[in-house]
PABA-688980 format. One record per residue (C-alpha): residue in three letters; x, y, z. Coordinates in steps of 0.5 Angstrom, whole numbers, plus 2048, in hexadecimal, padded with zeros to 3 digits. Layout:
N
<pt aa="ALA" x="X" y="Y" z="Z"/>
...
END
This chain:
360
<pt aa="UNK" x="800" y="818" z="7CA"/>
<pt aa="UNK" x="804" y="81B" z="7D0"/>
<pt aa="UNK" x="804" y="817" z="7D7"/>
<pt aa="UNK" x="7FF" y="81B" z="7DD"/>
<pt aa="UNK" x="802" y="81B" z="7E4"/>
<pt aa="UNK" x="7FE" y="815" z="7E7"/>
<pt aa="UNK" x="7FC" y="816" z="7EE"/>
<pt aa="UNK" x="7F7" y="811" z="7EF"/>
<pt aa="UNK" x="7F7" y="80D" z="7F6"/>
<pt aa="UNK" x="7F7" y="807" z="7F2"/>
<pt aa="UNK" x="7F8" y="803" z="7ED"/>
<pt aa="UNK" x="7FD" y="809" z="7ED"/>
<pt aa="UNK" x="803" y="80C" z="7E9"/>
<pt aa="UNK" x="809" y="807" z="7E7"/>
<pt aa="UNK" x="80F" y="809" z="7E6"/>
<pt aa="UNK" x="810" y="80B" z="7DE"/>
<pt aa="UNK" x="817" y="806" z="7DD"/>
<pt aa="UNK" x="812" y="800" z="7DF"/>
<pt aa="UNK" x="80D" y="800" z="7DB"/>
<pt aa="UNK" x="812" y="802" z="7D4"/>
<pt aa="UNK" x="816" y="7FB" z="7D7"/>
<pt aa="UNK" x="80F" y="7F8" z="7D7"/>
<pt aa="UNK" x="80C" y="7FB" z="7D0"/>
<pt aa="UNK" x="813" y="7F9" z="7CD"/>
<pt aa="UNK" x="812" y="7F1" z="7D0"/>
<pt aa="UNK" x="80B" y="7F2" z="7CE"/>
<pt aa="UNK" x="80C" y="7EC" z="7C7"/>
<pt aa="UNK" x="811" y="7E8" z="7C9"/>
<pt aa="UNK" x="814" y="7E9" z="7D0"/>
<pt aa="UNK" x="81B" y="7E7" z="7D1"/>
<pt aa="UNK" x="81C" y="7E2" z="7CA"/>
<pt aa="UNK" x="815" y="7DF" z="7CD"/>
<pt aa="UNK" x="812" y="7E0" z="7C6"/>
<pt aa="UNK" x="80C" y="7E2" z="7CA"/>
<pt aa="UNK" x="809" y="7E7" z="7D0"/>
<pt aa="UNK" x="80A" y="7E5" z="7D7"/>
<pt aa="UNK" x="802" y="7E6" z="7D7"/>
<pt aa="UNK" x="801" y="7E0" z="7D2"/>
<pt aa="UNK" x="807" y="7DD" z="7D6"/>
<pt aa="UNK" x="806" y="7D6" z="7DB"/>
<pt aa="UNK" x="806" y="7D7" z="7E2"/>
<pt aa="UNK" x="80A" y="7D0" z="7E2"/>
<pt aa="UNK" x="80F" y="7D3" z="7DD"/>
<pt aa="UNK" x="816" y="7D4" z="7DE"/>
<pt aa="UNK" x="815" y="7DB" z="7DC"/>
<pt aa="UNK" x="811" y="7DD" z="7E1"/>
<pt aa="UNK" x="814" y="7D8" z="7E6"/>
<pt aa="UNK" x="81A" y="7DD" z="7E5"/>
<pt aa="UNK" x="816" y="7E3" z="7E6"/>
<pt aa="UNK" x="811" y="7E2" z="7ED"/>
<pt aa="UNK" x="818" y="7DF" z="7F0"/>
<pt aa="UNK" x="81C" y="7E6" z="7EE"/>
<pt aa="UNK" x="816" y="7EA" z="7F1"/>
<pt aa="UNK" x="816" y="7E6" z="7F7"/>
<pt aa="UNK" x="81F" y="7E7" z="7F7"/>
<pt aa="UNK" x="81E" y="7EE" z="7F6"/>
<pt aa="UNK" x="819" y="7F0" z="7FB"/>
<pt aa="UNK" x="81D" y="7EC" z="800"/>
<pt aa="UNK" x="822" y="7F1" z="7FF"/>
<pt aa="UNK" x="81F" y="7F7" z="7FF"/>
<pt aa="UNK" x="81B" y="7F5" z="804"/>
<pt aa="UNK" x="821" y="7F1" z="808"/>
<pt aa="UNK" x="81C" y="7EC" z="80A"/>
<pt aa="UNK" x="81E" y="7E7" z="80F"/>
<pt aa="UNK" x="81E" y="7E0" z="80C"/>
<pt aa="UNK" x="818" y="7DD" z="811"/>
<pt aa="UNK" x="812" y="7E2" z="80E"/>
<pt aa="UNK" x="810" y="7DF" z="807"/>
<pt aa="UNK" x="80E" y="7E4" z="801"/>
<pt aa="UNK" x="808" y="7E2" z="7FD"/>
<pt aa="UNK" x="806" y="7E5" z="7F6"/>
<pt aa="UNK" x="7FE" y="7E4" z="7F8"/>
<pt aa="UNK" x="7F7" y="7E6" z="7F4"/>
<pt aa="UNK" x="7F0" y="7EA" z="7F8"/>
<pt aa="UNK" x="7F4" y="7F0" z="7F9"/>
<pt aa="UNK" x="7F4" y="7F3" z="801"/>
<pt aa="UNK" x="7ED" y="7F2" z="801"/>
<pt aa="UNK" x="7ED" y="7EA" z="801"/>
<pt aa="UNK" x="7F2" y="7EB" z="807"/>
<pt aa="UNK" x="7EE" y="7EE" z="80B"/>
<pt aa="UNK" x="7EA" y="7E7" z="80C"/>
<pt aa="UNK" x="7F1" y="7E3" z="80B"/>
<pt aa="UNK" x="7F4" y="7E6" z="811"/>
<pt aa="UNK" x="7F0" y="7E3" z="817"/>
<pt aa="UNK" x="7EF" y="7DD" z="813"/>
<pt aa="UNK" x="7F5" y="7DC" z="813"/>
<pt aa="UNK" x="7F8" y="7DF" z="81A"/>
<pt aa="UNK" x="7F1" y="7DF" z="81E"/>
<pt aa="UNK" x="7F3" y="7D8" z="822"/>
<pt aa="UNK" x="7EF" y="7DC" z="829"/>
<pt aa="UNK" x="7EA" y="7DE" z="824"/>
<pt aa="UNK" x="7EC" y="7E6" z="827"/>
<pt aa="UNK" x="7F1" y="7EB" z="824"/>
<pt aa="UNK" x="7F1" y="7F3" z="825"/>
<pt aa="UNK" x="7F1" y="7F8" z="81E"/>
<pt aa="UNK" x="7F2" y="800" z="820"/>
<pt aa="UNK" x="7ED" y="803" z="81B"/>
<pt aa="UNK" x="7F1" y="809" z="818"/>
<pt aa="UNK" x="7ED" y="809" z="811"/>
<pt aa="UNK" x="7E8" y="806" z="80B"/>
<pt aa="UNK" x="7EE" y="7FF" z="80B"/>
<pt aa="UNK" x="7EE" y="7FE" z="812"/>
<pt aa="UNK" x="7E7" y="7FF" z="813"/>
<pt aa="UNK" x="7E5" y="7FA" z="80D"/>
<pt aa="UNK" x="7E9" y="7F5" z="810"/>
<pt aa="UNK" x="7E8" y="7F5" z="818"/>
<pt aa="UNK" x="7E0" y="7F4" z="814"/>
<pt aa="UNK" x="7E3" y="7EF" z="811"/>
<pt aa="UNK" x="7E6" y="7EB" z="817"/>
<pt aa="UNK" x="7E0" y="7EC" z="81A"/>
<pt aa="UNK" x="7DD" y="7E7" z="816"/>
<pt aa="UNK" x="7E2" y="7E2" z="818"/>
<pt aa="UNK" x="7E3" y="7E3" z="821"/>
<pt aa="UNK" x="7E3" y="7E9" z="826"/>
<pt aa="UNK" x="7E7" y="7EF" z="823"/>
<pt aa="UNK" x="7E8" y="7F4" z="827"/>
<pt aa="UNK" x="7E9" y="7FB" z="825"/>
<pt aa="UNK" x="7EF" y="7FC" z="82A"/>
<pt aa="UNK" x="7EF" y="805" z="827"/>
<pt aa="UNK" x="7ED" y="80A" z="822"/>
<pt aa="UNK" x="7ED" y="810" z="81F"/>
<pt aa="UNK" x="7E6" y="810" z="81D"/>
<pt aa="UNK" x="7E4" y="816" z="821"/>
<pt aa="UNK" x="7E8" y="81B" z="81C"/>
<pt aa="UNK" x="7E6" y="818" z="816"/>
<pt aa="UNK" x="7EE" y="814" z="816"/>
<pt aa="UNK" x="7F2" y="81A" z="815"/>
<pt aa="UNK" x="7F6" y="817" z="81A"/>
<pt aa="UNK" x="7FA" y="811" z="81D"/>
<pt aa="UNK" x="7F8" y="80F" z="825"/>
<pt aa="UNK" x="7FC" y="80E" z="829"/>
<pt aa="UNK" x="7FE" y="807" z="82A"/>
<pt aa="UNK" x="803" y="806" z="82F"/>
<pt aa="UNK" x="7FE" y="803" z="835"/>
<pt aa="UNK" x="7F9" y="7FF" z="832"/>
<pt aa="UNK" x="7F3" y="7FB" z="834"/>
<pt aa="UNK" x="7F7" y="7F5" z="832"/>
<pt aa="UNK" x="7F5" y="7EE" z="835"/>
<pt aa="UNK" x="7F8" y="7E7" z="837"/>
<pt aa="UNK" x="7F4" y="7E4" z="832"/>
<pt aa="UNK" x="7F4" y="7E8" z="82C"/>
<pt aa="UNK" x="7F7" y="7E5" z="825"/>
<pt aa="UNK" x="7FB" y="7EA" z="822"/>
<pt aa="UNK" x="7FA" y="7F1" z="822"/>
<pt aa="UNK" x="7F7" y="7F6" z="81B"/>
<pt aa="UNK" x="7F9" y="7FC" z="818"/>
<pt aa="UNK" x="7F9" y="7FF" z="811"/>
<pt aa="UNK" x="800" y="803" z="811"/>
<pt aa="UNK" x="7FE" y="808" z="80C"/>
<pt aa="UNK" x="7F7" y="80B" z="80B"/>
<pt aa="UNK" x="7F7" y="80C" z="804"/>
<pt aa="UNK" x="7F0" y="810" z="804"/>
<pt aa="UNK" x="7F2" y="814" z="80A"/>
<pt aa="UNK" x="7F9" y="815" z="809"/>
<pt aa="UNK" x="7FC" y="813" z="810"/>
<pt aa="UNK" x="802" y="80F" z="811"/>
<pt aa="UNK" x="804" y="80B" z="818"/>
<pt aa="UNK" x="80B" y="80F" z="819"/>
<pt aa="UNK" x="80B" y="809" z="81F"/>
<pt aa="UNK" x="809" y="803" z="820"/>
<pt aa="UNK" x="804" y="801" z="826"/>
<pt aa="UNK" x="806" y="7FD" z="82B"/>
<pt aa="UNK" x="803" y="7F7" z="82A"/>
<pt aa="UNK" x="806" y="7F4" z="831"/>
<pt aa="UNK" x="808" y="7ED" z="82D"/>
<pt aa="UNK" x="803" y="7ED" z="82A"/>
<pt aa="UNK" x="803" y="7EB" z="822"/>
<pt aa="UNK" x="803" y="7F1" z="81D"/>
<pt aa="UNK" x="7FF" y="7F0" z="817"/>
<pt aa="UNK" x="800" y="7F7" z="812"/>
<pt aa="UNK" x="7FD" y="7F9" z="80C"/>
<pt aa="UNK" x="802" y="7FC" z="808"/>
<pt aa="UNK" x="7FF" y="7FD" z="801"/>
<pt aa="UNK" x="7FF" y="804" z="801"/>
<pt aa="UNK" x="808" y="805" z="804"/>
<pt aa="UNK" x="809" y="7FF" z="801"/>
<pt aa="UNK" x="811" y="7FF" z="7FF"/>
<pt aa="UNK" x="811" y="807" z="800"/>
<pt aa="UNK" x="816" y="807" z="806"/>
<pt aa="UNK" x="819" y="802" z="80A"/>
<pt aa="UNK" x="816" y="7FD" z="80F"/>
<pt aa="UNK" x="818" y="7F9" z="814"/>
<pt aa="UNK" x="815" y="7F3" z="812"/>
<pt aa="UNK" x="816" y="7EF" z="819"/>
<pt aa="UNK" x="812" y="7F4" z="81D"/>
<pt aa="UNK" x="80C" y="7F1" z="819"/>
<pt aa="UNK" x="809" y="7EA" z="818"/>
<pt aa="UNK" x="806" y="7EC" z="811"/>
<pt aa="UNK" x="806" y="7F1" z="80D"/>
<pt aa="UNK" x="802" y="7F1" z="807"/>
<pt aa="UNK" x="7FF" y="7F5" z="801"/>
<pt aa="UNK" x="7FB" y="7F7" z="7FC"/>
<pt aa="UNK" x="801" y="7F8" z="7F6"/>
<pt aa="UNK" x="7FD" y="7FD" z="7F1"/>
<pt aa="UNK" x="7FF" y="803" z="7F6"/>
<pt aa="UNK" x="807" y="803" z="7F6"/>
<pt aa="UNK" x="809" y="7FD" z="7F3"/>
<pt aa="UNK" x="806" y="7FA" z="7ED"/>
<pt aa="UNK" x="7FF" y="7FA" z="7E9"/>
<pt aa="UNK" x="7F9" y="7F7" z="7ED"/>
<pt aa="UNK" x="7F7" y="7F0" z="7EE"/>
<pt aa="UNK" x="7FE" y="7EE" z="7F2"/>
<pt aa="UNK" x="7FE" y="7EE" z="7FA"/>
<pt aa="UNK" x="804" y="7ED" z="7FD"/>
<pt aa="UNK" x="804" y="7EA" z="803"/>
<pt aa="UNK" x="80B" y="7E9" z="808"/>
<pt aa="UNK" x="80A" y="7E5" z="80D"/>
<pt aa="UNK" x="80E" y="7E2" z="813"/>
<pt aa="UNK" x="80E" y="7DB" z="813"/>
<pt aa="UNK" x="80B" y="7D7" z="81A"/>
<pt aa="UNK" x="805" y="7DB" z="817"/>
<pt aa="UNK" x="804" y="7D6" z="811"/>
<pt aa="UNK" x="800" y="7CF" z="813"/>
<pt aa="UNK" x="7FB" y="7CB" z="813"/>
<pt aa="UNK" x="7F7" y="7CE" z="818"/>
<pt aa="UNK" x="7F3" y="7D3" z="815"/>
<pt aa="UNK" x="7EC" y="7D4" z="817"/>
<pt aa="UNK" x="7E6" y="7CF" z="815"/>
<pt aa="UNK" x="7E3" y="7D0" z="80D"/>
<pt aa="UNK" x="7EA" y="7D4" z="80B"/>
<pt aa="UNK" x="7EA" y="7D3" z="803"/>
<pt aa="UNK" x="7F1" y="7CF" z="802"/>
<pt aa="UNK" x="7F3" y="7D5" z="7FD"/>
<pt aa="UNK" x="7F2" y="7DA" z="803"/>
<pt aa="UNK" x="7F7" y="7D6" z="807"/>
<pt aa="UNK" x="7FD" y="7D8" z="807"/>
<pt aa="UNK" x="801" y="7D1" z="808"/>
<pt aa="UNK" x="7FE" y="7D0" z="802"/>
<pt aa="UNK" x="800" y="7D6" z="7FE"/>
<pt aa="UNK" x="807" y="7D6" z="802"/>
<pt aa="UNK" x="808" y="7CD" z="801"/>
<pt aa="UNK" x="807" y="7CF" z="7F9"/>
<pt aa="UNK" x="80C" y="7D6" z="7F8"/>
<pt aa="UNK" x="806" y="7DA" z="7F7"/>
<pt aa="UNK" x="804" y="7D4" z="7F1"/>
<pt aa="UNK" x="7FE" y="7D1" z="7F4"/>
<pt aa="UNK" x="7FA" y="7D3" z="7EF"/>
<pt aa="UNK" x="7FC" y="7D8" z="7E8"/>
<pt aa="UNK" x="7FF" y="7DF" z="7EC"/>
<pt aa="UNK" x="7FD" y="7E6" z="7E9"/>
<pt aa="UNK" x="804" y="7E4" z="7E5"/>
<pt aa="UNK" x="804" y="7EB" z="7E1"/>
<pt aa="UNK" x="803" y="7EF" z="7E7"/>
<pt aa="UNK" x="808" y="7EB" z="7EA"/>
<pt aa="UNK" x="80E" y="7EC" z="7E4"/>
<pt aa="UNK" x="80D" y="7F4" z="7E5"/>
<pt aa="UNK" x="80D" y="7F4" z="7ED"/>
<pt aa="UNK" x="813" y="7F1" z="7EB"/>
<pt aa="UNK" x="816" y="7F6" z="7E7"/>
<pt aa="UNK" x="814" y="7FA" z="7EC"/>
<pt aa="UNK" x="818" y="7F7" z="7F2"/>
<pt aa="UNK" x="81E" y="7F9" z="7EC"/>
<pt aa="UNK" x="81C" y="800" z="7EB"/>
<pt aa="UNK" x="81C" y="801" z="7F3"/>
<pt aa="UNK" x="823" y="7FD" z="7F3"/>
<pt aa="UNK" x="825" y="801" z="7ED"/>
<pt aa="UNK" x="823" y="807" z="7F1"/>
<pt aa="UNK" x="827" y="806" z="7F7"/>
<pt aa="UNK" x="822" y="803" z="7FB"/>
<pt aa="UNK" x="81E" y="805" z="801"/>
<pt aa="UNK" x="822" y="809" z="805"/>
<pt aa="UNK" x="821" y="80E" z="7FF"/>
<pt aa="UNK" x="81A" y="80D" z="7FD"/>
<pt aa="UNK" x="818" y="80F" z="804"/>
<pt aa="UNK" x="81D" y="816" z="802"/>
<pt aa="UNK" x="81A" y="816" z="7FC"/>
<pt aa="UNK" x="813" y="815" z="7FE"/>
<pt aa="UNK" x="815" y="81A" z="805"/>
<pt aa="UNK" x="817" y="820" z="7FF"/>
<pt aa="UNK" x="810" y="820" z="7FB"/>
<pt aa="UNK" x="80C" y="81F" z="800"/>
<pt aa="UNK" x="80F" y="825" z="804"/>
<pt aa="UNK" x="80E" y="82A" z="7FE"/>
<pt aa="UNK" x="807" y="828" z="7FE"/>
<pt aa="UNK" x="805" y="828" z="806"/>
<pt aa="UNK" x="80A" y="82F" z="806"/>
<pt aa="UNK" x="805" y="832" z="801"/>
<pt aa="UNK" x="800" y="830" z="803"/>
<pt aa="UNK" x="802" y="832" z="80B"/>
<pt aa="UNK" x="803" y="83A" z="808"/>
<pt aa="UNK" x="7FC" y="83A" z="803"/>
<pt aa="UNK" x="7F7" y="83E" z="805"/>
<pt aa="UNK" x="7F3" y="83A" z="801"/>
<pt aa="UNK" x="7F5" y="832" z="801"/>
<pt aa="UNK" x="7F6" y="82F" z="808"/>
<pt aa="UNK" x="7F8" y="828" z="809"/>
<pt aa="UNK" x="7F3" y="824" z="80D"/>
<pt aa="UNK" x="7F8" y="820" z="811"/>
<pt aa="UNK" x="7FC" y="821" z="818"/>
<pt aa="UNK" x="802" y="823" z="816"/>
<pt aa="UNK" x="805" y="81D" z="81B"/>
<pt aa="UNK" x="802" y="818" z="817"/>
<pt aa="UNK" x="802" y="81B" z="810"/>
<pt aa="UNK" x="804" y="815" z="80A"/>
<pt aa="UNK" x="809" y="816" z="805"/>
<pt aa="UNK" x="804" y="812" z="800"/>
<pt aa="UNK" x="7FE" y="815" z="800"/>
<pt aa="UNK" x="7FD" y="81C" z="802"/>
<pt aa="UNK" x="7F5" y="81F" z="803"/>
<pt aa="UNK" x="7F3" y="826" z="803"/>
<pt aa="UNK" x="7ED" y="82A" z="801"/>
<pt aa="UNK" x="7EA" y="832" z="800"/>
<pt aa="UNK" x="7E5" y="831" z="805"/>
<pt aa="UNK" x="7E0" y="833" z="800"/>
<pt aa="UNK" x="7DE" y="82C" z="7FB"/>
<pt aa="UNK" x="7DC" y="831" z="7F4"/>
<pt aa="UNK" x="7E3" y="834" z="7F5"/>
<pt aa="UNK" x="7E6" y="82D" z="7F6"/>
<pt aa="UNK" x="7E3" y="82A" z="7F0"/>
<pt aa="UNK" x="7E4" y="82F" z="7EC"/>
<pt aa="UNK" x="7EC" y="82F" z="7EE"/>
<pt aa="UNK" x="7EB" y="827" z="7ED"/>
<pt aa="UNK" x="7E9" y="829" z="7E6"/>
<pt aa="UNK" x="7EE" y="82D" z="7E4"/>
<pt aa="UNK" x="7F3" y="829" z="7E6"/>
<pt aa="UNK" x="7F2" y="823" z="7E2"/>
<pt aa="UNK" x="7F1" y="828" z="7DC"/>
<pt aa="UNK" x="7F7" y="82B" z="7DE"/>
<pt aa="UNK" x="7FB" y="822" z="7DE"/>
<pt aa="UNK" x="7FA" y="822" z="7E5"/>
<pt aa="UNK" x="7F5" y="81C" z="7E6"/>
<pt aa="UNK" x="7F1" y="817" z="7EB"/>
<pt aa="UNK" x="7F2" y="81C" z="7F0"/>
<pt aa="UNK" x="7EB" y="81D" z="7F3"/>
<pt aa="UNK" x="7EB" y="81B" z="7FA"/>
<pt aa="UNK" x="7E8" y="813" z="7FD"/>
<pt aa="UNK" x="7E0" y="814" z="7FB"/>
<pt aa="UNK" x="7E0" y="813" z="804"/>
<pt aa="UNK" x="7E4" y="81A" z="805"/>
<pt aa="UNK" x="7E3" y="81E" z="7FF"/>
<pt aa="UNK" x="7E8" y="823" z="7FD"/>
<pt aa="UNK" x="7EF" y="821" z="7FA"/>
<pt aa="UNK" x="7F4" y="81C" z="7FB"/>
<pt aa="UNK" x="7FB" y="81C" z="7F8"/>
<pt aa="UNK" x="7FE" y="816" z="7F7"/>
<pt aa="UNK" x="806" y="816" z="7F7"/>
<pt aa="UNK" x="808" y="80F" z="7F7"/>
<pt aa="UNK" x="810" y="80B" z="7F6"/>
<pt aa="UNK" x="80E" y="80D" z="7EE"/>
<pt aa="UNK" x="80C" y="815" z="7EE"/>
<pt aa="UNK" x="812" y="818" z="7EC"/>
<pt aa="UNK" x="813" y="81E" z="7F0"/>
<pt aa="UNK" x="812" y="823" z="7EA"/>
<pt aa="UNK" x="80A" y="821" z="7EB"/>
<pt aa="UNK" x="809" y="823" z="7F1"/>
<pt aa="UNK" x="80D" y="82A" z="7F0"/>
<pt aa="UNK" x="809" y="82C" z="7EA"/>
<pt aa="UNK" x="803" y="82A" z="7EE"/>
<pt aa="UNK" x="804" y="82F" z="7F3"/>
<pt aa="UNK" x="806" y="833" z="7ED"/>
<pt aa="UNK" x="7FE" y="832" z="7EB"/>
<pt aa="UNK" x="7FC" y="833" z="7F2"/>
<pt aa="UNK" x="7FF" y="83A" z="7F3"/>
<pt aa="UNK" x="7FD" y="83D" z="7EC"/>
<pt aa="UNK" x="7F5" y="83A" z="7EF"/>
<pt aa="UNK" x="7F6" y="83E" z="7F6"/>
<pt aa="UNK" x="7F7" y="843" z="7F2"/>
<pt aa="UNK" x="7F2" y="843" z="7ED"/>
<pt aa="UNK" x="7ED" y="841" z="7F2"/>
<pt aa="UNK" x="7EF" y="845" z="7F8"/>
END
């Protein structure tokens, strides 16, 4: 069986080295005589292996020492409540709406206070970023929300907004670890991992510590609090721990890799030979603002729907899979994470060429 070229949105391609590292510790990780999956949270072994994640995020991240890392269950999804839970001490935050995440979690905020939608790229079915350099932030607001990289859409904040002192919260699930990041400009980042870093089941959340206290909003479940999660090193209760062990043996590829600073010429590489073909095709266009195009996830259409299931069709025939576009915008959707060698991309547009001629 020979492996297809998976540019799936998530859960997405791992890198090859780390699944054979994991399928040889499969039976009997490091003289254990077992699985880390059989293994306890409470063990020596797996002490060792969520405090070497944590180290190895830390550098590649240089994550300053007063933001805590927690390993934590729900996904990006359970975040979307635990945010203003855990941030909405005037019961008022801002989110700028720039796709189908922010949107779900400026819902979900709603629930709990007063979120005001401060910008959105709504009008233009989020095929930009707004502009965010002067936004309606009031005195009163909590926090400010964005969702930095829209998986569906396939944009990219190249510049954060100004959140005049106000606190940043961003949703990273879909850039996680694919370029460097400040990590002081923001008061939480956090994400989803089954895009860029692991498989799913494991969100990541890294937040700066004056952040984590006892008050929370009133009914905040004691698993949803972050002091809880953060008193215990991310064992208050049993973690995803296989999840974990490979976003661990991730960091390692990264740092093996040479770190972020050439993930983002990689990732910067393949992304070009995608976006500079479908700039010149006369039968593929981009659905993008060139400005605000991402590097992980690249949309695109014929603009004829039985001419993109067909190519959809041959694609996956072809070992091309999971490259139909999100059910909200049709069309395709390339996802080029840390992991998709740049030979993927490049046959791709091989496929893609030879379509155009066919069906010109």
């Amino acid at each position: 069986m020979s492996r297809v070229y998976n540019f799936s949105a998530g859960p997405a391609v791992l890198p090859e080295e780390v699944l054979q590292e994991a399928a040889a510790e499969m039976m009997d990780y490091k003289g254990s005589g077992m699985s880390v999956m059989e293994m306890s949270h409470r063990s020596k072994w797996f002490d060792d292996i969520i405090k070497d994640a944590e180290k190895d995020l830390r550098e590649l991240m240089n994550i300053p020492d007063n933001y805590k890392v927690l390993f934590l269950q729900g996904g990006a999804s359970q975040f979307f409540a635990e945010v203003p839970m855990n941030l909405m001490k005037n019961k008022k935050a801002g989110y700028i709406i720039t796709g189908q995440w922010a949107k779900k979690a400026f819902a979900e905020a709603k629930i709990y206070g007063d979120a005001v939608e401060l910008a959105s790229s709504a009008d233009e079915t989020f095929s930009y970023i707004p502009d965010c350099s002067d936004l309606p932030i009031t005195d009163d607001m909590d926090y400010v929300y964005i969702c930095e990289n829209n998986t569906i859409y396939g944009t990219k904040y190249k510049k954060l907004p100004n959140t005049k002192g106000k606190n940043l919260v961003a949703d990273v699930s879909s850039c996680f670890l694919s370029e460097p990041v400040d990590v002081s400009k923001y008061a939480v980042i956090y994400g989803g991992v089954q895009k860029n870093v692991g498989p799913a089941g494991v969100v990541i959340a890294i937040i700066r510590e004056d952040l984590i206290t006892d008050d929370c909003l009133p009914g905040t479940p004691t698993m949803l609090k972050w002091k809880t999660q953060a008193d215990n090193d991310s064992l208050y209760n049993t973690p995803p721990c296989y999840g974990i062990y490979i976003c661990g043996k991730v960091f390692k590829w990264l740092k093996k890799m040479g770190g972020l600073s050439v993930m983002k010429e990689r990732n910067e590489e393949k992304a070009k030979i995608l976006y500079d073909f479908l700039d010149q095709s006369k039968l593929f266009k981009g659905t993008v603002r060139k400005e605000d195009r991402s590097l992980m996830n690249v949309p695109f259409v014929t603009g004829d729907a039985e001419l993109d299931a067909k190519f959809v069709k041959e694609a996956t025939a072809a070992g091309f899979v999971n490259i139909k576009g999100h059910r909200t915008v049709g069309g395709m959707r390339a996802s080029i994470y840390n992991a998709m060698p740049k030979e993927g991309v490049e046959k791709l547009v091989e496929f893609m060429k030879k379509f155009e001629e066919e069906n010109a």
